[in-house]
C-alpha positions in Angstrom: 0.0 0.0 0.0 2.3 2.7 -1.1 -0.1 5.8 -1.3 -0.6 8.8 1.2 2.8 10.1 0.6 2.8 13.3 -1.4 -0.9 12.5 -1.5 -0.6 13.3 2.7 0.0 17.3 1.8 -3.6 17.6 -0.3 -5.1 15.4 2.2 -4.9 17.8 5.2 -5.5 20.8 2.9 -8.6 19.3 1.2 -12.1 17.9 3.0 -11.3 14.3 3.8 -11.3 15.1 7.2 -15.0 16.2 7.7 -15.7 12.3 8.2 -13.4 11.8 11.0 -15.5 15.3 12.5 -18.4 13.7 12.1 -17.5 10.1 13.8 -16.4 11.8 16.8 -19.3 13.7 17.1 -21.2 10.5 16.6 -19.3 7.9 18.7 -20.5 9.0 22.8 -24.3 8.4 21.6 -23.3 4.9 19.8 -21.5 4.4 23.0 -24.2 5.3 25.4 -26.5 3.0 22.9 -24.6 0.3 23.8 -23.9 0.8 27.7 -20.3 1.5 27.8 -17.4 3.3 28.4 -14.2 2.8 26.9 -11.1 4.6 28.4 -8.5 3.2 25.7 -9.2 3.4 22.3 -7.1 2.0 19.1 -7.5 4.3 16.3 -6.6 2.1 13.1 -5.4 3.7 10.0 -5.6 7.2 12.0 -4.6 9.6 9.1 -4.0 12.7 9.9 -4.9 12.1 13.6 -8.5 13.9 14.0 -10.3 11.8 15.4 -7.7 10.5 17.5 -7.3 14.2 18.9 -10.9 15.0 19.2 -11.4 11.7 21.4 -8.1 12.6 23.5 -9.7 15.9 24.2 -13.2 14.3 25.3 -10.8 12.8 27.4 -10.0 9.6 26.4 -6.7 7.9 26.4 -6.0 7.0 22.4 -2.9 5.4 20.6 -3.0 5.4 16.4 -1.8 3.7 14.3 -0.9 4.2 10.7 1.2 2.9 7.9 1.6 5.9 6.4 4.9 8.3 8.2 4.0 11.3 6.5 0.4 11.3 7.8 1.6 10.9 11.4 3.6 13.6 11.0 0.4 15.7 10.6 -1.4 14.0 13.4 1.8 14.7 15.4 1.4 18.1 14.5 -2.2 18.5 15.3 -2.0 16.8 18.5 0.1 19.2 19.5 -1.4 22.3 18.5 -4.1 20.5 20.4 -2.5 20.4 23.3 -3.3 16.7 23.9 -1.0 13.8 24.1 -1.8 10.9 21.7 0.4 8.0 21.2 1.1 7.6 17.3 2.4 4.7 15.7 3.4 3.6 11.9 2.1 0.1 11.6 0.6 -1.8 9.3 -3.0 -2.5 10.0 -2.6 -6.2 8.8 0.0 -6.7 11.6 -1.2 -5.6 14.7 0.6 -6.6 17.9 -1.0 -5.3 20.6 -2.6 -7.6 23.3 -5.5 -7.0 25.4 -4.9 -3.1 25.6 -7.8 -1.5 24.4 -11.6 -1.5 25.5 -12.6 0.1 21.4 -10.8 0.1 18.1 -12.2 2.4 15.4 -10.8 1.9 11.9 -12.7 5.1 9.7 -13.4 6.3 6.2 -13.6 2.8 4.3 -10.0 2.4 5.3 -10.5 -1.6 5.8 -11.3 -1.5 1.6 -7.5 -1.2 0.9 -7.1 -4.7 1.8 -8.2 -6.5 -1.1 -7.9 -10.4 -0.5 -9.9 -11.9 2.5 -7.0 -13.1 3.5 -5.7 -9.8 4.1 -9.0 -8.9 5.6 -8.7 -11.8 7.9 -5.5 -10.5 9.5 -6.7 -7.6 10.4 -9.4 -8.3 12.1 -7.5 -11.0 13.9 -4.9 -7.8 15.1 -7.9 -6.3 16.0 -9.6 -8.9 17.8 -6.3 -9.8 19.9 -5.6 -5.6 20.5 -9.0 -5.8 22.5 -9.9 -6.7 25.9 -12.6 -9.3 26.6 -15.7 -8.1 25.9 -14.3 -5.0 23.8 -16.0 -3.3 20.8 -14.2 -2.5 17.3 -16.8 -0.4 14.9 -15.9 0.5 11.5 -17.1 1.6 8.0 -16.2 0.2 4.7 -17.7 1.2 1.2 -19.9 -1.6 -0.4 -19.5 -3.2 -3.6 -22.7 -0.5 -4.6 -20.8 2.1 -3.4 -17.3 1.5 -5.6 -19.0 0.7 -8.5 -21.8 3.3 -8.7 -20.9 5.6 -6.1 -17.4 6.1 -7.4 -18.8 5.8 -11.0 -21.1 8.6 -11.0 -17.9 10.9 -10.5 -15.5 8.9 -13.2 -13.3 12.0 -13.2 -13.6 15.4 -11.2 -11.9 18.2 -9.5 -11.9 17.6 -5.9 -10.1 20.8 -4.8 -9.2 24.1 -6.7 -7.2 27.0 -4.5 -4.9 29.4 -5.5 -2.0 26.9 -4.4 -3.4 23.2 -5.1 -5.6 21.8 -7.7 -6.6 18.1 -7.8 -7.9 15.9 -9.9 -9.9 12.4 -9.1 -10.6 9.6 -11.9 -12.0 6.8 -11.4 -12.3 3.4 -13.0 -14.2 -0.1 -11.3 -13.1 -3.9 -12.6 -16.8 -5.6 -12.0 -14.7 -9.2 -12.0 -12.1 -8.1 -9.3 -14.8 -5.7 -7.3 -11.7 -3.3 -7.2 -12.0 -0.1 -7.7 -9.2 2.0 -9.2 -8.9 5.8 -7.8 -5.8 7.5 -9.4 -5.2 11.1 -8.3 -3.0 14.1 -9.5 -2.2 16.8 -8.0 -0.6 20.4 -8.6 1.2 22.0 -5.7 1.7 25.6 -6.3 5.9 26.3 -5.0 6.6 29.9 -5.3 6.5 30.2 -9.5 6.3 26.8 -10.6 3.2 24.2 -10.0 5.0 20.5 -8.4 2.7 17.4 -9.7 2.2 14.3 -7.7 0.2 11.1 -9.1 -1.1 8.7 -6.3 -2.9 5.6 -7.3 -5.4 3.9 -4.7 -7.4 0.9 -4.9 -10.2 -0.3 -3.1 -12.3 -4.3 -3.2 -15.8 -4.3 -2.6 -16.6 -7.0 -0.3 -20.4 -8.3 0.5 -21.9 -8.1 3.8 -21.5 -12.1 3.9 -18.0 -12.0 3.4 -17.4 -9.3 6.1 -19.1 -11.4 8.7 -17.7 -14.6 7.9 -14.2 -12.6 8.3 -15.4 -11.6 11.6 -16.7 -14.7 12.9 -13.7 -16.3 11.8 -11.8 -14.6 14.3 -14.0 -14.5 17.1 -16.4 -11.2 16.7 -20.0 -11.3 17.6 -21.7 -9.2 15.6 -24.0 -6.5 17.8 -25.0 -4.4 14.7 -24.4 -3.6 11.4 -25.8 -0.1 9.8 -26.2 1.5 6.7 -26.6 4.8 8.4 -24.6 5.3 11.2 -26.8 8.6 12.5 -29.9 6.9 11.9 -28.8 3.0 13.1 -30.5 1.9 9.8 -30.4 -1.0 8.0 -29.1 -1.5 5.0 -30.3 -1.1 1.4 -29.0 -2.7 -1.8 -28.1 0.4 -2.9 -26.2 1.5 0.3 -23.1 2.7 -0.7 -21.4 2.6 3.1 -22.4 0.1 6.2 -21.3 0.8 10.0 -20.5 -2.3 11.7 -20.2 -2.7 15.8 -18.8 -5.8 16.7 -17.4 -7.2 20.1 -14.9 -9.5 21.2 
């Protein structure tokens, strides 16, 4: 998974973040929903660290992790401006090796979709399962196979962002017999008179809601609910393009 390198510079100037906002806002009533409270949370691919600063300064004690170093060095960053001490780690969220440490793990913003083999898939939830104490909840999103291949689709190629100092550029192509989607993105950073370009390709599998579970029971995971909106707790649709799953150990 060699992205969010140069793509880590657009990321923090552009939007992406507003879903991490949102989650935080979100998480106390899924958490009150479900009678408990967590002290130590595992953020999994944490980004640029905003939700693991906005759940430090609700108080929380939260480590992230992230396999991308020039990420953590803007969650760094913003922890600090924060004034709030988070633990940050480059890892690999198909190697996890943490043990027992954590009453939640969150993993946000269809981050789990990078894995594309079940096998991969596996592994991480198996990192995940053994990261949480008994009896400890991991909730996460991930973009359904609707949501790659129409979703995406509907916005094959676009600006994302236009400023007097970055402009970037999304296309987007879906393989209907892999379920992989295929995001490639340039960018233009302005530096003083001259424009710098980066190109960043991502990829993403769409995996059916049987496929997720079976992954999940696999390694232990009882299933408490699964969501196609996570504000309303809804069920979801065929054409849901995003599900919410809260599972516990």
């Amino acid at each position: 998974m060699n992205v969010y390198k140069k793509f880590a510079y657009l990321y923090v100037k552009g939007r992406y973040s507003h879903f991490s906002e949102k989650m935080a806002e979100i998480l106390p009533t899924i958490l009150e929903n479900f009678n408990v409270q967590p002290q130590r949370i595992l953020d999994i691919a944490c980004g640029e660290g905003t939700f693991a600063v906005e759940m430090a300064k609700r108080g929380f004690q939260v480590v992230g992790v992230d396999i991308s170093k020039e990420m953590l060095k803007f969650a760094e960053e913003k922890a600090k401006n924060e004034n709030v001490n988070v633990k940050f780690i480059c890892r690999d969220m198909r190697s996890l090796d943490f043990d027992r440490e954590f009453d939640l793990a969150t993993c946000w913003f269809d981050s789990l979709n990078y894995l594309l083999t079940l096998e991969e898939l596996e592994k991480a939830f198996a990192g995940v399962y053994k990261a949480l104490k008994e009896e400890g909840l991991f909730i996460f999103d991930m973009n359904t196979k609707y949501g790659l291949a129409v979703g995406w689709s509907r916005y094959s190629c676009h600006i994302e962002q236009e400023t007097e100092d970055i402009f970037e550029i999304h296309q987007v192509s879906y393989d209907f017999e892999t379920n992989i989607a295929t995001l490639r993105i340039i960018g233009f950073i302005r530096n003083g008179e001259t424009w710098i370009r980066l190109d960043e390709e991502h990829k993403e599998k769409g995996y059916t809601l049987r496929e997720i579970r079976d992954c999940l029971k696999r390694v232990g995971f009882k299933e408490l609910a699964c969501w196609g909106s996570i504000k309303d707790m809804s069920e979801p649709q065929p054409d849901t393009r995003r599900v919410f799953f809260v599972v516990q150990k």
